[in-house]
C-alpha positions in Angstrom: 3.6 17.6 54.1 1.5 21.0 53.6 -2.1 21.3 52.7 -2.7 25.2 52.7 -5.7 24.3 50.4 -8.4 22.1 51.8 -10.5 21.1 48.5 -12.7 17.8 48.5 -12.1 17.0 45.0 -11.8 13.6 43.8 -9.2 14.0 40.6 -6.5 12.4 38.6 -3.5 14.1 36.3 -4.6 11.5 33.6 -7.8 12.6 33.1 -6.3 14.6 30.2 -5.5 11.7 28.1 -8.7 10.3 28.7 -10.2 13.7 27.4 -8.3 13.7 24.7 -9.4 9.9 24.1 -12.8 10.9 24.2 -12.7 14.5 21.8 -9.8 13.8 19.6 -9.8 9.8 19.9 -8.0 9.4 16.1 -5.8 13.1 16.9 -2.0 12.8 17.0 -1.2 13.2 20.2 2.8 11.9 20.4 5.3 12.2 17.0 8.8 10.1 17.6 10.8 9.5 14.8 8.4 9.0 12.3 6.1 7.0 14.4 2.5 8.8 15.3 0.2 7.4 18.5 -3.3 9.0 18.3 -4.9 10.0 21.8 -6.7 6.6 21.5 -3.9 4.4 20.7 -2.0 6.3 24.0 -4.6 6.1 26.2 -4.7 2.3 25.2 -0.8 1.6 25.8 -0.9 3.8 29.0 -4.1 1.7 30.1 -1.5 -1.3 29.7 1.2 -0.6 31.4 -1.5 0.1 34.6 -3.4 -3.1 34.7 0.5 -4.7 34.0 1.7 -3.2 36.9 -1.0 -4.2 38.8 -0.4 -7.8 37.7 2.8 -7.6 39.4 1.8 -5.9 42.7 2.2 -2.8 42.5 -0.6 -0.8 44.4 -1.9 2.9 45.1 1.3 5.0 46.6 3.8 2.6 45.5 6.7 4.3 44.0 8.2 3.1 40.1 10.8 4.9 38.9 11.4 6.0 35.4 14.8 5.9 34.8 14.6 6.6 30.7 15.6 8.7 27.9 13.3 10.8 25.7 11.4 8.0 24.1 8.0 7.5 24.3 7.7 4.6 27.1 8.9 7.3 29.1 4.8 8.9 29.1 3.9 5.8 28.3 4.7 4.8 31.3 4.7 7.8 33.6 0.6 8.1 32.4 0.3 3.8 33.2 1.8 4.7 36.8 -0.7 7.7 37.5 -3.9 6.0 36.1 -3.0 3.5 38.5 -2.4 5.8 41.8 1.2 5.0 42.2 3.9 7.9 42.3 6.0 8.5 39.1 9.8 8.8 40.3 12.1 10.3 37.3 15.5 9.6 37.0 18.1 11.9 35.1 19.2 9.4 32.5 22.6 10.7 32.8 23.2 9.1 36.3 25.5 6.4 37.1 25.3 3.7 39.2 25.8 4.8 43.0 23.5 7.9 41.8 21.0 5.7 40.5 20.7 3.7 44.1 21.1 6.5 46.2 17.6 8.1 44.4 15.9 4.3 44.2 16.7 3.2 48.0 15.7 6.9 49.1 12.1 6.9 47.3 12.0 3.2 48.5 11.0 2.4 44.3 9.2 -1.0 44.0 10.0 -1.1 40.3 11.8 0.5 37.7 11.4 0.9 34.1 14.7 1.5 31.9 16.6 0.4 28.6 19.1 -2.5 28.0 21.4 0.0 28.1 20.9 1.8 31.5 19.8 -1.1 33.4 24.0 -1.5 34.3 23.2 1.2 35.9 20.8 -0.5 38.5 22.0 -1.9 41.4 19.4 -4.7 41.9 21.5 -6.6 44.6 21.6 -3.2 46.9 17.7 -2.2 46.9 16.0 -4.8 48.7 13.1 -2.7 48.3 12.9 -2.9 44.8 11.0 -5.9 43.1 10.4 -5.7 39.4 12.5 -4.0 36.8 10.6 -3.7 33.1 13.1 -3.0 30.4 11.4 -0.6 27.7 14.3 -0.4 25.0 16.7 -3.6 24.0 17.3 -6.8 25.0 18.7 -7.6 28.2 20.1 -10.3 30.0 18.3 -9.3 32.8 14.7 -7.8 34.0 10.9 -8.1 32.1 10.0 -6.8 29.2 7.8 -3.7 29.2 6.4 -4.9 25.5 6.0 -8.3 26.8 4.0 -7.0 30.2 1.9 -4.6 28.2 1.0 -7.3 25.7 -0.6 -9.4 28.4 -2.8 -7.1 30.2 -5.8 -5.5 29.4 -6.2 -2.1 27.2 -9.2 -1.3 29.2 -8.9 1.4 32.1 -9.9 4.7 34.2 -7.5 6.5 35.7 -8.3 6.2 40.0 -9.8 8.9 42.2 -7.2 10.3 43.7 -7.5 13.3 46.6 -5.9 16.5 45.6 -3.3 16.0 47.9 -2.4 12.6 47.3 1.2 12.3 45.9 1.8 11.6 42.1 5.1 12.7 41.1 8.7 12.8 43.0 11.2 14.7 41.3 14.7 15.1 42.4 16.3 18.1 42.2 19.7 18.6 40.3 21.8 18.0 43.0 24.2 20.9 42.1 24.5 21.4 46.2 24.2 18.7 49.0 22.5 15.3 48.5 19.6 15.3 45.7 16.0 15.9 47.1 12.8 14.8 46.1 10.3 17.3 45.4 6.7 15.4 45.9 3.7 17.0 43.6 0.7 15.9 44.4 -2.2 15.5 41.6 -3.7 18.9 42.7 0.0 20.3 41.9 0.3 18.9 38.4 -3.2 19.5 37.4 -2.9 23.1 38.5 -0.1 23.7 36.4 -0.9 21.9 33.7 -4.1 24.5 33.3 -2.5 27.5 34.2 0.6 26.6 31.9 -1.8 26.0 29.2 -3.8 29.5 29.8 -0.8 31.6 29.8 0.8 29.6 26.8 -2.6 29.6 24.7 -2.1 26.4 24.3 -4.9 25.0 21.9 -5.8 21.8 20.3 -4.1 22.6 17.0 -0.8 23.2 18.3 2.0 21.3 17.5 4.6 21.9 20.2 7.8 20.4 20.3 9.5 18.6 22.9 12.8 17.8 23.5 13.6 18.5 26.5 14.2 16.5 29.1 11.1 14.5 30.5 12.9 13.5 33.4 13.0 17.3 34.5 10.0 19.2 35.6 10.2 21.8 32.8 9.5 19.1 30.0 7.2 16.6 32.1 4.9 19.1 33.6 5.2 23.0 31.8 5.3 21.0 28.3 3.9 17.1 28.6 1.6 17.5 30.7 0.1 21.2 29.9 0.4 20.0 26.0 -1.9 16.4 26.5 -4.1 18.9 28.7 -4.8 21.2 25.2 -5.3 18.0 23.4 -2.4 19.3 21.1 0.5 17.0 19.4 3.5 16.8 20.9 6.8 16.2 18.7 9.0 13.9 20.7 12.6 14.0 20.6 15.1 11.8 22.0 17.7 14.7 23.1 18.8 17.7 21.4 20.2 17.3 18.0 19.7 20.8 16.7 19.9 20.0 13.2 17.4 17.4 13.7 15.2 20.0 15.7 15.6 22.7 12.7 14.7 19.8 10.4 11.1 18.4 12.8 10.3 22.6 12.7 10.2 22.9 9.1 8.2 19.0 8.3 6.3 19.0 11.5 5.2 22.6 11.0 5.5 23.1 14.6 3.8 26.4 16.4 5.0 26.4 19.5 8.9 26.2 20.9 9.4 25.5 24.3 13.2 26.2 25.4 16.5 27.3 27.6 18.1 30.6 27.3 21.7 28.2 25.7 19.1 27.2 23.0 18.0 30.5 22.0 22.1 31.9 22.0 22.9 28.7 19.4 20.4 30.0 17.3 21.0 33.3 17.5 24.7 32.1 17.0 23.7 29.7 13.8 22.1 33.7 12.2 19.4 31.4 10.4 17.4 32.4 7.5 14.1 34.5 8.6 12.0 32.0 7.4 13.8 28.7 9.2 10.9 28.8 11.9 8.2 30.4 10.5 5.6 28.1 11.0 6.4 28.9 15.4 4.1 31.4 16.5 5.1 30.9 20.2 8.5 30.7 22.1 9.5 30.6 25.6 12.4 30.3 27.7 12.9 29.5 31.5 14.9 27.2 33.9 17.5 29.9 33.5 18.0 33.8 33.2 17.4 34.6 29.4 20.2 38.0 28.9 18.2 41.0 27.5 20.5 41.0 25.2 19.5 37.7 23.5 16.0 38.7 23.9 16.1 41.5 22.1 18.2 40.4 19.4 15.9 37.5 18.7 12.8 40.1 18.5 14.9 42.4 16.3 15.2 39.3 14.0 12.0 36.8 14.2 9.7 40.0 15.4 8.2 37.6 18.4 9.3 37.6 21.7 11.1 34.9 23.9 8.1 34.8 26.5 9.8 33.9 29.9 8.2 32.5 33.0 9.8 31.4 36.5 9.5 28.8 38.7 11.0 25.6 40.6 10.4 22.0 40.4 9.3 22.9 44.2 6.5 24.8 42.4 5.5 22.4 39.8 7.2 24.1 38.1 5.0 27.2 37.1 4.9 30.6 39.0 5.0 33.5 36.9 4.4 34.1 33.4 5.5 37.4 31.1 2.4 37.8 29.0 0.9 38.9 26.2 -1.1 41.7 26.8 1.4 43.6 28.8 5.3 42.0 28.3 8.2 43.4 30.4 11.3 43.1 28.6 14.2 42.0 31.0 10.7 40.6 33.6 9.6 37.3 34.0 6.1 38.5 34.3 3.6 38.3 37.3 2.2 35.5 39.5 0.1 32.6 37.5 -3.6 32.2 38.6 -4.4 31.1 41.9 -0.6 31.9 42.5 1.0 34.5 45.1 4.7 35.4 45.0 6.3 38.2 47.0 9.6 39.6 47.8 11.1 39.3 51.7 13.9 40.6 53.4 14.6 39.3 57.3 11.1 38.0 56.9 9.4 41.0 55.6 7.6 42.0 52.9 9.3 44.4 50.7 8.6 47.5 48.9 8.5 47.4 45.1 11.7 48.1 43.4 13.4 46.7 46.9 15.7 43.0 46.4 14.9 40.3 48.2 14.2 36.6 48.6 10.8 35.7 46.2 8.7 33.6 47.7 5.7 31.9 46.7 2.1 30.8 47.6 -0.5 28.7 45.9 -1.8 24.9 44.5 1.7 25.1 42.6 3.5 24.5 45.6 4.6 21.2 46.0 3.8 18.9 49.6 7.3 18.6 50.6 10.7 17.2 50.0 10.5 13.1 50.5 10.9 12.0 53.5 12.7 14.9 54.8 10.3 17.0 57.1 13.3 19.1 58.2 14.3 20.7 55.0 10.5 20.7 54.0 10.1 23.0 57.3 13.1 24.9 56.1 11.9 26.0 52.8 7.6 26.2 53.3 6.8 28.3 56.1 2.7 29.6 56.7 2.5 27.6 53.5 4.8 30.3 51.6 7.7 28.1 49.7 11.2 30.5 50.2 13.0 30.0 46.8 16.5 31.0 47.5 16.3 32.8 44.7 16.6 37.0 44.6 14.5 39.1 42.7 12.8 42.6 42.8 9.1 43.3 42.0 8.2 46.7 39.9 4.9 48.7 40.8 2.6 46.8 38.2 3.5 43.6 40.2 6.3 42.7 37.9 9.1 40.7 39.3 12.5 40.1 38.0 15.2 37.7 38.8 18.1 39.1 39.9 20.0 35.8 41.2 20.2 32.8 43.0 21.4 33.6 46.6 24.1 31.3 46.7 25.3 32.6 43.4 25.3 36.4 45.1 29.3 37.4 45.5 30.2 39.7 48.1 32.9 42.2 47.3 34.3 43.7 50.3 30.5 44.6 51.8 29.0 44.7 48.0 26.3 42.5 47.2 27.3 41.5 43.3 24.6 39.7 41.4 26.3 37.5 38.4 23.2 37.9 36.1 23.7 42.0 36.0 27.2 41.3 35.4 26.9 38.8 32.8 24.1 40.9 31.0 26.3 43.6 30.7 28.8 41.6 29.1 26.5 40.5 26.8 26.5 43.9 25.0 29.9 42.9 23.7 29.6 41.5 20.3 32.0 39.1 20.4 30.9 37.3 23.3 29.1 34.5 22.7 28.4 32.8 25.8 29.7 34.2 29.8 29.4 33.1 33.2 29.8 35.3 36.1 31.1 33.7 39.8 32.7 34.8 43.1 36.2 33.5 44.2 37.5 33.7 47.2 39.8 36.9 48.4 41.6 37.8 51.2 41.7 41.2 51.0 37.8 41.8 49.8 36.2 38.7 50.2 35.1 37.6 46.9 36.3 39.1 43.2 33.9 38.8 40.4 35.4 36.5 37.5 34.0 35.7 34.3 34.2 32.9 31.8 33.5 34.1 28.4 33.1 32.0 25.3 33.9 34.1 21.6 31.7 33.7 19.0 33.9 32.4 16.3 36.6 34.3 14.4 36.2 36.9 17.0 39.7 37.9 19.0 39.2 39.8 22.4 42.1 40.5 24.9 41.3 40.5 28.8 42.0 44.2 28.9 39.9 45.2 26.3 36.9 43.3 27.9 37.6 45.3 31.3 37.4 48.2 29.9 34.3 47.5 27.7 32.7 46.5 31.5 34.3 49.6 32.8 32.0 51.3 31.0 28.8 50.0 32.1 29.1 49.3 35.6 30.5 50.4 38.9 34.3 49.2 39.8 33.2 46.9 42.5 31.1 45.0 40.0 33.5 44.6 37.3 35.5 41.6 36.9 38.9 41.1 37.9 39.4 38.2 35.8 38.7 37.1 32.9 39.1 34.0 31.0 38.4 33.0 27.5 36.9 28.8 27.5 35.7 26.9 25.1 32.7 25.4 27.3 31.1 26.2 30.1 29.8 23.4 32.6 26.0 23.5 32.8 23.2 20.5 34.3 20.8 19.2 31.7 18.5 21.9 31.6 21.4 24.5 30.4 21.7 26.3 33.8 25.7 26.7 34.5 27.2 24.9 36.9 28.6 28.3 39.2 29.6 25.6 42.0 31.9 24.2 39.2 33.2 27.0 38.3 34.2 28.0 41.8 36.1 24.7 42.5 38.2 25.2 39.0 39.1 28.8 40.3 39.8 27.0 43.7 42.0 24.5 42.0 43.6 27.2 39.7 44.9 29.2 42.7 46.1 26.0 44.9 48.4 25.3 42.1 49.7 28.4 41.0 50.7 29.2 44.9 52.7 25.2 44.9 49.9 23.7 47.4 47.4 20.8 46.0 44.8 20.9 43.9 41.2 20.9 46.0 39.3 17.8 46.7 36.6 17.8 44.7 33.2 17.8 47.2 31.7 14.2 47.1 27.9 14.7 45.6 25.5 12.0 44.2 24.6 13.8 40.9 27.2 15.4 39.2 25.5 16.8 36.4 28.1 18.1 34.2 27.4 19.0 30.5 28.9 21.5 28.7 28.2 23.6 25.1 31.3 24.8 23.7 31.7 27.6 20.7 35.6 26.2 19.9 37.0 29.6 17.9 37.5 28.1 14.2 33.8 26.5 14.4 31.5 27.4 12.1 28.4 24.9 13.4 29.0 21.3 13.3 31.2 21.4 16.6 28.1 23.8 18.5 25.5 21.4 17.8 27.4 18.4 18.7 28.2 20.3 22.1 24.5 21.8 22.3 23.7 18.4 22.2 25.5 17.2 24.7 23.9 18.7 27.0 21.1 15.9 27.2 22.9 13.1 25.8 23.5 10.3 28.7 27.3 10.2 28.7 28.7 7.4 27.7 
């Protein structure tokens, strides 16, 4: 593990609950359906779950997984585990059985907490290292209660001293190549974050921010949970995205500030709401995927606030650039967070500005290292910069701007072909509402550039007219070849598409249209595939039902 930063400190991510406690101890600090837990009354549960935990043997550094929907034993739970010194482990809720026990026997998890509903999902006889599992929704047949744990042990505690570097949160990435891996942040990581998050936000205590998404992921547990309890504001908890219950919480929660993915802000868009639907928000922003100019500029024509955008990884906790208030960058996703460094390299080098590269990134944000895997760690953090596979330029005012993930890029006879250009371009189109830009294999040039488009409804397009609209805006090499008209597009929980998907449709497409058989599908542990859908006769009802799929646990 790295430790670029040599800081003494003594700390704990939970001293922000216990701040709140102390300053705001009868504040609102969680809203779930209709249920309100003041800072005191969290701090109390949370103080449970850690002495209850402790009853059963769990100890500084042992790992307990979280394998739960949105509901509030989720930071119940995830605060009870850090007060304590143990390492929170987050599991998608979405994963099945063999996914399940591949992440628990690979973090070596001593206990688990989950719902009568998930706990099929746990392999008990297969983890010989795992001990306890605490069921926090339901009745089940088998496992402890979390209610009847909590209800035996003390409300009394203090979150432990904790060095800066000691781990406090594994969380796997998506898994959309390889074998998942678990991205360790350490206290000093999360607490960083947290801060800077809530400085370039403006977070304050009088906030009421809403959160639905996923707190298994690092974008809702860390850029939203944890920077949120920092300000001392209220969090609105949802269990998944139900738009129509999201519209509804905006208007009777009055919430200010709208944390989101750039699928969220389309629907809307989509949905042409009245002016006034989300007034009372004062504050958006959008990351874990490209937002389309397009989009962003359409919802500033309408609202008159911008989609502020920031980037990062959960590798970077996540946080590592912000597009600000005092100067915003259309199209930019800003400059480097406080005590952050990011920079662009090409064959190791440090480019010139306006030159693409590979962004990489330096600073407390940076996680300590995949899990138990020192290889892959060395791969990725080098001199303590963390290479993000991702490719971006920086402008002259230190502006950077994403321009796509590396193994997204497609290579057209020579051509380096980022999707995002492509699919920004098409975004001009008014009909389209939703597009997806990939490679596909070619024998004479490669790759060709395909695109997936969704219509926005009652809208009728032919292929060739949609060429020739891109014909228009982009050189011949960048321009799709192909173009098909869906009615979904796979994506992962947090709304980034699935391109990998994509590519082993196309693959299967071809195999069967030349006689030969359809492609094995590549075996992987997390198959996170969700999908939104704009079907062409659907007015709404069908594109929140999709939307909403996206962080729904298949059944």
């Amino acid at each position: 593990m790295q430790q670029p930063y040599k800081y003494a400190n003594a700390m704990n991510i939970t001293q922000h609950i216990e701040r709140g406690c102390h300053l705001f101890p009868d504040k609102p600090a969680l809203i779930f359906e209709g249920t309100t837990f003041t800072y005191a009354e969290l701090d109390r549960l949370a103080n449970r779950v850690a002495n209850g935990l402790r009853d059963l043997g769990v100890h500084r550094s042992d790992r307990i997984a979280l394998f739960l929907p949105n509901i509030p034993e989720f930071i119940i739970s995830y605060l009870g585990i850090l007060k304590l010194g143990a390492i929170a482990v987050s599991l998608n809720a979405m994963l099945k059985s063999s996914e399940v026990k591949f992440i628990l026997d690979d973090c070596g998890a001593k206990a688990v907490v989950t719902t009568a509903d998930l706990v099929k999902n746990v392999p008990q006889q297969d983890l010989p290292q795992l001990k306890h599992v605490l069921i926090a929704e339901g009745t089940a047949s088998e496992g402890t209660s979390l209610a009847e744990l909590m209800a035996n042990a003390s409300p009394s505690a203090r979150g432990v001293e904790m060095d800066r570097y000691a781990p406090a949160a594994i969380v796997y990435t998506s898994g959309t190549t390889g074998f998942p891996k678990g991205a360790t942040l350490s206290h000093g990581n999360l607490i960083s974050n947290s801060y800077s998050q809530q400085h370039c936000c403006g977070m304050q205590a009088d906030d009421r921010i809403l959160l639905y998404l996923p707190l298994f992921h690092c974008f809702g547990q860390n850029a939203v949970l944890n920077a949120g309890l920092n300000a001392c504001a209220t969090l609105v908890l949802h269990r998944n995205f139900d738009l129509t219950q999201i519209l509804k919480s905006v208007t009777d929660e009055q919430i200010t500030m709208f944390f989101g993915v750039p699928t969220v802000f389309l629907v809307l868009l989509n949905m042409d709401l009245p002016k006034d639907q989300l007034k009372s928000v004062r504050f958006y922003f959008s990351a874990a995927a490209p937002l389309p100019t397009e989009v962003a500029q359409k919802w500033y024509d309408k609202y008159g606030l911008v989609i502020h955008q920031g980037y990062g990884l959960t590798e970077t906790s996540p946080c590592a650039s912000y597009n600000h208030d005092y100067i915003y960058k259309p199209g930019s996703v800003g400059t480097a967070i406080e005590n952050v460094e990011m920079k662009v390299v090409n064959n190791g080098k440090e480019v010139e500005p306006g030159e693409v590269g590979e962004i990489a990134i330096r600073g407390p944000n940076v996680m300590l290292g995949y899990w138990n895997r020192p290889f892959e760690t060395a791969e990725t953090i080098k001199n303590g910069w963390f290479y993000t596979g991702d490719i971006g330029r920086m402008d002259e005012d230190g502006f950077f701007y994403i321009v796509d993930r590396s193994k997204d890029m497609i290579n057209v006879a020579g051509f380096k072909v980022y999707p995002t250009e492509v699919e920004n371009a098409i975004y001009e189109h008014p009909a389209v509402a939703e597009v997806a830009v990939y490679g596909v294999p070619d024998l004479e040039k490669s790759e060709i550039v395909k695109a997936n488009i969704i219509l926005k409804p009652d809208c009728n397009v032919t292929e060739k007219q949609m060429i020739a609209f891109c014909a228009e805006r982009m050189a011949a090499y960048k321009m799709p070849k192909t173009i098909k008209f869906v009615d979904s597009i796979p994506k992962n929980p947090t709304g980034k598409v699935l391109k990998r998907v994509l590519r082993d449709e196309a693959a299967n497409e071809a195999a069967l249209k030349k006689g030969g058989a359809a492609v094995p599908a590549i075996a992987k542990p997390i198959p996170l595939v969700a999908t939104t859908s704009v079907p062409s006769n659907d007015t709404s009802g069908g594109v929140l039902k999709s939307l909403g799929n996206i962080f729904k646990r298949r059944n």
